[in-house]
PyMOL CGO cylinders between C-alpha atoms (Angstrom):
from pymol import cmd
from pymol.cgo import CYLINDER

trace = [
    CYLINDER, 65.29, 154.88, 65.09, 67.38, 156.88, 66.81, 0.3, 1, 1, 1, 1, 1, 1,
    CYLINDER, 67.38, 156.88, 66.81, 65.94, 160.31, 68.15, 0.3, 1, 1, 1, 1, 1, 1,
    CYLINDER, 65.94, 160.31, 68.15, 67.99, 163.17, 69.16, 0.3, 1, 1, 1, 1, 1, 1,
    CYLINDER, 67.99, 163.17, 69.16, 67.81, 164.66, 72.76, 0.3, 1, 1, 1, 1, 1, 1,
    CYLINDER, 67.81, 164.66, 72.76, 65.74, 167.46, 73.70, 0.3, 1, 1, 1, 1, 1, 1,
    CYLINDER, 65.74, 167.46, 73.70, 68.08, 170.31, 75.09, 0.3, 1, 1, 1, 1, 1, 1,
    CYLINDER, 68.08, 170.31, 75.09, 67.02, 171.20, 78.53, 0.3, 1, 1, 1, 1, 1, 1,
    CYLINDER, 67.02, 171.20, 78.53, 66.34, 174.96, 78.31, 0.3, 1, 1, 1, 1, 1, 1,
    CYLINDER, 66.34, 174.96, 78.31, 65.41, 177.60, 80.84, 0.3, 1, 1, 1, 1, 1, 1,
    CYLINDER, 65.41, 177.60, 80.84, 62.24, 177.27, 82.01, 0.3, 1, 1, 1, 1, 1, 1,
    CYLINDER, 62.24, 177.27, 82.01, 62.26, 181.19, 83.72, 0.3, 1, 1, 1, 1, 1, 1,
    CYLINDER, 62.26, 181.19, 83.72, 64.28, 182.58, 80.69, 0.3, 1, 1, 1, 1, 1, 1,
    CYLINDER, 64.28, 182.58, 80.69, 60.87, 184.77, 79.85, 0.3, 1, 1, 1, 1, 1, 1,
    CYLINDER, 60.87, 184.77, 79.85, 59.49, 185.34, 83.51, 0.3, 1, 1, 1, 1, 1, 1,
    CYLINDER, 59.49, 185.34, 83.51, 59.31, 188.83, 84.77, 0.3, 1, 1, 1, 1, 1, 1,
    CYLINDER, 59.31, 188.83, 84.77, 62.37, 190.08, 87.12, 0.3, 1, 1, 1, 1, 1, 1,
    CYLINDER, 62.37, 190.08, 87.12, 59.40, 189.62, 90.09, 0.3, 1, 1, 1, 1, 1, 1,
    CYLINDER, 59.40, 189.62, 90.09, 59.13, 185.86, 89.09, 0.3, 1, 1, 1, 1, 1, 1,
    CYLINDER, 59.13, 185.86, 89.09, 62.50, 185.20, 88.80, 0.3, 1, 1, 1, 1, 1, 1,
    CYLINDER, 62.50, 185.20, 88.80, 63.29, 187.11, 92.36, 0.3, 1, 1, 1, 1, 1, 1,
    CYLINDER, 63.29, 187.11, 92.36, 60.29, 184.69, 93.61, 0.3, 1, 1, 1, 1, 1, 1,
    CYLINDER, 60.29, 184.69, 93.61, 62.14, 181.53, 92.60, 0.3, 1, 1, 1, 1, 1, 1,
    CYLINDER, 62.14, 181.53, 92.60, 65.23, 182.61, 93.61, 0.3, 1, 1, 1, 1, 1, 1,
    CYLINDER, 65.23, 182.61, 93.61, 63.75, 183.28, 97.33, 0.3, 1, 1, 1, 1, 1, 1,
    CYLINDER, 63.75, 183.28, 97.33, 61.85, 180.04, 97.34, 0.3, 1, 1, 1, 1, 1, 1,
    CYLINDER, 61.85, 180.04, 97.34, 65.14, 178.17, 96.66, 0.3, 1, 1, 1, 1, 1, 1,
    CYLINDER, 65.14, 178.17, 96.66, 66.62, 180.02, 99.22, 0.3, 1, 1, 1, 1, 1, 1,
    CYLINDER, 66.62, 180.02, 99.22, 63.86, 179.34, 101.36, 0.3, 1, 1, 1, 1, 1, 1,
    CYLINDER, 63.86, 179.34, 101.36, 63.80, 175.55, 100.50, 0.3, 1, 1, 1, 1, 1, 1,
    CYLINDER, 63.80, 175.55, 100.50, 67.42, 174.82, 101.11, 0.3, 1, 1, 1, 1, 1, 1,
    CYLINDER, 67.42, 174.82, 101.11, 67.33, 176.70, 104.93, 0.3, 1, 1, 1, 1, 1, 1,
    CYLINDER, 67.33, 176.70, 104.93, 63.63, 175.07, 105.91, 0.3, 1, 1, 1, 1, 1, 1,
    CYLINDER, 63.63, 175.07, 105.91, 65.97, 172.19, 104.86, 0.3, 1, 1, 1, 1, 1, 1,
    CYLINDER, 65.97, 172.19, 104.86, 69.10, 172.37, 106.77, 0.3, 1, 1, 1, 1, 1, 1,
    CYLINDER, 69.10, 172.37, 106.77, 66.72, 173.53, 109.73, 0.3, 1, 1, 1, 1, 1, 1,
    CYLINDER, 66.72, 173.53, 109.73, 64.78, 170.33, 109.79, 0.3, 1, 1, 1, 1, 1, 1,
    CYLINDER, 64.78, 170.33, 109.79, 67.59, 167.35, 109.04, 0.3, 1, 1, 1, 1, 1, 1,
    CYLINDER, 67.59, 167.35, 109.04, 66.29, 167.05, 105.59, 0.3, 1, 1, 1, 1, 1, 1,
    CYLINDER, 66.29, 167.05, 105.59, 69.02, 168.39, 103.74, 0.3, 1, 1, 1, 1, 1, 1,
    CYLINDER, 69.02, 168.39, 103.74, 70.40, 167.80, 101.30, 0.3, 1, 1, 1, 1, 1, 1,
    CYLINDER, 70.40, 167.80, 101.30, 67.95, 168.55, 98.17, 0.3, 1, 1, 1, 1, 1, 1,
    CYLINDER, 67.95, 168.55, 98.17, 68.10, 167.54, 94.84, 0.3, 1, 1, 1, 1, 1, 1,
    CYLINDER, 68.10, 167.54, 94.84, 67.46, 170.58, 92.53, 0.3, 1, 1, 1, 1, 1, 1,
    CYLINDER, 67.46, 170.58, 92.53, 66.01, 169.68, 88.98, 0.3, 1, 1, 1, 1, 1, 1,
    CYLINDER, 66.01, 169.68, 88.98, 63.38, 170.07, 86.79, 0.3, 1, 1, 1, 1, 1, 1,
    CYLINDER, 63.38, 170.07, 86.79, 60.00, 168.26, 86.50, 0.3, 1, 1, 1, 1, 1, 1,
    CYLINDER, 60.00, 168.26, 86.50, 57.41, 168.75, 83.97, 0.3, 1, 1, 1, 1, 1, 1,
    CYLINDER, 57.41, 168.75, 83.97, 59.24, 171.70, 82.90, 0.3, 1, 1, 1, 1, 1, 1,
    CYLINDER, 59.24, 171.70, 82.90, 59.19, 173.44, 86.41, 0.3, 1, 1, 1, 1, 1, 1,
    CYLINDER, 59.19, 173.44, 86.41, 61.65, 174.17, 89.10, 0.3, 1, 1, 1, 1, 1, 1,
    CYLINDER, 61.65, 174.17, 89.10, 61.96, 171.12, 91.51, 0.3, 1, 1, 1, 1, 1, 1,
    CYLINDER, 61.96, 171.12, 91.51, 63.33, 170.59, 94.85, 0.3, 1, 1, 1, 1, 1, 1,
    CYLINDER, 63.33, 170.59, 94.85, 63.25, 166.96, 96.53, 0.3, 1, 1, 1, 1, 1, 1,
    CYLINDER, 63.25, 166.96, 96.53, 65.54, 165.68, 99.80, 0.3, 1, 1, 1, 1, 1, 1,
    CYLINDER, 65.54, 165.68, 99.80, 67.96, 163.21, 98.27, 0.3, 1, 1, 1, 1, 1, 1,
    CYLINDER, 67.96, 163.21, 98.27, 67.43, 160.55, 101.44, 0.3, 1, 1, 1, 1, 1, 1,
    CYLINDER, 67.43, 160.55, 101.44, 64.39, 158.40, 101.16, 0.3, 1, 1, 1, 1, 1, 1,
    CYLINDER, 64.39, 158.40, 101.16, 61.06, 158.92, 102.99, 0.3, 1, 1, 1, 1, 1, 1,
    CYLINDER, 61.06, 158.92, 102.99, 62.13, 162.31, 104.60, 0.3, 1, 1, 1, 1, 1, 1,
    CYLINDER, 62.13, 162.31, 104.60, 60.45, 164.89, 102.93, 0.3, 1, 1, 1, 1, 1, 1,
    CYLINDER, 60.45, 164.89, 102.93, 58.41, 164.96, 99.24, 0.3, 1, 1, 1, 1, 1, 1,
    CYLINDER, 58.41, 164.96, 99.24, 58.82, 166.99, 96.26, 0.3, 1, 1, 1, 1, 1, 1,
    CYLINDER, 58.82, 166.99, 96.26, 58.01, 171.04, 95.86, 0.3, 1, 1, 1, 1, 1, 1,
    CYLINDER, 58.01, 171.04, 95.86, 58.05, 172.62, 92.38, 0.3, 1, 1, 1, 1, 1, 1,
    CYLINDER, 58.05, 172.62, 92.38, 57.34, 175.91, 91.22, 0.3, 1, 1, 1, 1, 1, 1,
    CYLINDER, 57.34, 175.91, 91.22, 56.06, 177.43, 88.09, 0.3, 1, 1, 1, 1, 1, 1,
    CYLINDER, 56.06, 177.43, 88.09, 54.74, 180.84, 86.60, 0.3, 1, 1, 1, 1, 1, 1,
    CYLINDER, 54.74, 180.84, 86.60, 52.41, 181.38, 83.29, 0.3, 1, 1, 1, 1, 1, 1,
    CYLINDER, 52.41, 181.38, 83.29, 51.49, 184.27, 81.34, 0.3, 1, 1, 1, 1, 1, 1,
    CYLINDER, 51.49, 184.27, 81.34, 48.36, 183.00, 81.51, 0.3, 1, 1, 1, 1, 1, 1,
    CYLINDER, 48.36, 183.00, 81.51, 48.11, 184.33, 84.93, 0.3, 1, 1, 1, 1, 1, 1,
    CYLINDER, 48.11, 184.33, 84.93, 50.87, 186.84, 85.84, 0.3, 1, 1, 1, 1, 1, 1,
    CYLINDER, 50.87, 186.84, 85.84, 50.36, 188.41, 88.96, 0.3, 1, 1, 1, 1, 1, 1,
    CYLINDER, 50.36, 188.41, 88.96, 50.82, 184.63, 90.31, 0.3, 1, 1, 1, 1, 1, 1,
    CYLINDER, 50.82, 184.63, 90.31, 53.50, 182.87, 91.55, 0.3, 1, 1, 1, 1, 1, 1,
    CYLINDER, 53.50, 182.87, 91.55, 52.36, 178.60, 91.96, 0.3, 1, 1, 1, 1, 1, 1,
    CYLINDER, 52.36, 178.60, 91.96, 54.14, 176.32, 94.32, 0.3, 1, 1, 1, 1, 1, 1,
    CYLINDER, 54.14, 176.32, 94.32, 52.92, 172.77, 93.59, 0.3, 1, 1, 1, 1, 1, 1,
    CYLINDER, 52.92, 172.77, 93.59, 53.14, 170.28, 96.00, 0.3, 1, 1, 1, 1, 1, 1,
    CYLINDER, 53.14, 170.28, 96.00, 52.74, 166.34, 95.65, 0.3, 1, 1, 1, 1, 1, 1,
    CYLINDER, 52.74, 166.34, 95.65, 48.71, 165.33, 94.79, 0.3, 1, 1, 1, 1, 1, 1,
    CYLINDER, 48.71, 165.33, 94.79, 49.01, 162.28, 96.60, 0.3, 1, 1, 1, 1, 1, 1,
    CYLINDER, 49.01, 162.28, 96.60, 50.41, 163.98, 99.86, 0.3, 1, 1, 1, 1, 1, 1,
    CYLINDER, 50.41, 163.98, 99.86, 48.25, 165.47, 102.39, 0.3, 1, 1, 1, 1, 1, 1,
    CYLINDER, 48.25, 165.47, 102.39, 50.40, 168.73, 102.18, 0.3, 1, 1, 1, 1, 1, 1,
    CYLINDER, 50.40, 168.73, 102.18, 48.10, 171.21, 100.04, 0.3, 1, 1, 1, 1, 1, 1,
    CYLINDER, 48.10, 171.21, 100.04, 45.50, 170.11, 102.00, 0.3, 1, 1, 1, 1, 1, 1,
    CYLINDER, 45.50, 170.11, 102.00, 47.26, 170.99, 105.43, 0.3, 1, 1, 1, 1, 1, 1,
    CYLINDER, 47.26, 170.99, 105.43, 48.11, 174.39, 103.90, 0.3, 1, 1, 1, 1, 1, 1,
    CYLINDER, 48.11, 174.39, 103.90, 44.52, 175.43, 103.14, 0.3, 1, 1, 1, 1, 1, 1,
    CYLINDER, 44.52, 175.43, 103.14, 43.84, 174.63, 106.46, 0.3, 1, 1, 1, 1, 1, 1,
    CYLINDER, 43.84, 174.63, 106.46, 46.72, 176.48, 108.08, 0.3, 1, 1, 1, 1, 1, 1,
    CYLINDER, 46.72, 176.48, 108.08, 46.90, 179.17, 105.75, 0.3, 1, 1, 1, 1, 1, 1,
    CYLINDER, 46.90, 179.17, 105.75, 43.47, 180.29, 104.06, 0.3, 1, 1, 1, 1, 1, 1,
    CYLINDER, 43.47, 180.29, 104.06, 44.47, 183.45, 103.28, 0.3, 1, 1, 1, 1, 1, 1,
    CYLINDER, 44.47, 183.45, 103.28, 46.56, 181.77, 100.36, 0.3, 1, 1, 1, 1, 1, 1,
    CYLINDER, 46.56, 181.77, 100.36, 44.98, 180.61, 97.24, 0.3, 1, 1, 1, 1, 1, 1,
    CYLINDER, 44.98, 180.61, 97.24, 44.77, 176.73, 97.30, 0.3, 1, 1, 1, 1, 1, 1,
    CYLINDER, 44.77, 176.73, 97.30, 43.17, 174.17, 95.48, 0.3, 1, 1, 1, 1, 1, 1,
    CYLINDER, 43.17, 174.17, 95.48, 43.49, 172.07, 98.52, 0.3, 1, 1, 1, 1, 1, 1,
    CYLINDER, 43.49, 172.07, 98.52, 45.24, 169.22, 96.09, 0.3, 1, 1, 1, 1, 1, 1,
    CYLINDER, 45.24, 169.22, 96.09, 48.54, 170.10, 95.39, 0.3, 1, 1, 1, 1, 1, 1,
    CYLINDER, 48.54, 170.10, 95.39, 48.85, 174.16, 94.13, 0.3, 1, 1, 1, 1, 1, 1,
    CYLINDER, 48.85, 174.16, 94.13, 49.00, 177.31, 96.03, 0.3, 1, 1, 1, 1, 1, 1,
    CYLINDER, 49.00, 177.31, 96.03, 49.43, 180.51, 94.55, 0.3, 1, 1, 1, 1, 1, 1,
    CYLINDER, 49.43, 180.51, 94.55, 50.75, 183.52, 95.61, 0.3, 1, 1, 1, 1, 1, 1,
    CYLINDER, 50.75, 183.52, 95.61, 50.79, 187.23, 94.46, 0.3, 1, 1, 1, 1, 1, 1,
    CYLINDER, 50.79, 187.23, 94.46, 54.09, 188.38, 93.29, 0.3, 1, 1, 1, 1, 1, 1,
    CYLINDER, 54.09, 188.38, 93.29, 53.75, 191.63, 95.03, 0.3, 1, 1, 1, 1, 1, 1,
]
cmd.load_cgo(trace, "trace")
């Protein structure tokens, strides 16, 4: 049986303007860190229904996605691969920033 594709939709299409700016600077942010370090270019998609960015060349760089839920609106997540070391590097560097020291920060929007 044949089943019929699920469209790919929007997954900011009800975010608030503030979330929306966020991803847009994040991308931003994402492609220059990229150029800047040699890992350019990144593939832009989406994974588990979240904004992705990944370098396209194996073994230089690993996957960032972010999200934001009503659940918790003032937030802004940037997830970060569970199996990498990364979230756990952040916490350390950064513990001003709310981490679960596996693979999500969150920021505040403002």
């Amino acid at each position: 049986m044949k089943h019929a594709a699920t469209p790919v939709t929007n997954p900011s299409a009800h975010w608030p303007q503030k979330a929306k700016d966020a991803r847009d600077q994040c991308s931003n942010w994402f492609q220059t860190i990229a150029t800047e370090t040699d890992t350019a270019p990144l593939d832009d998609a989406l994974k588990w229904g979240q904004y992705a960015w990944r370098p396209t060349r194996p073994r230089t760089g690993s996957t960032l996605r972010i999200g934001w839920c009503d659940k918790n609106p003032n937030k802004f997540m940037v997830y970060v691969d569970c199996k990498s070391s990364l979230a756990g590097t952040m916490a350390e560097l950064y513990p001003h920033i709310k981490n679960d020291g596996s693979r999500a920060m969150a920021f505040d929007l403002d």
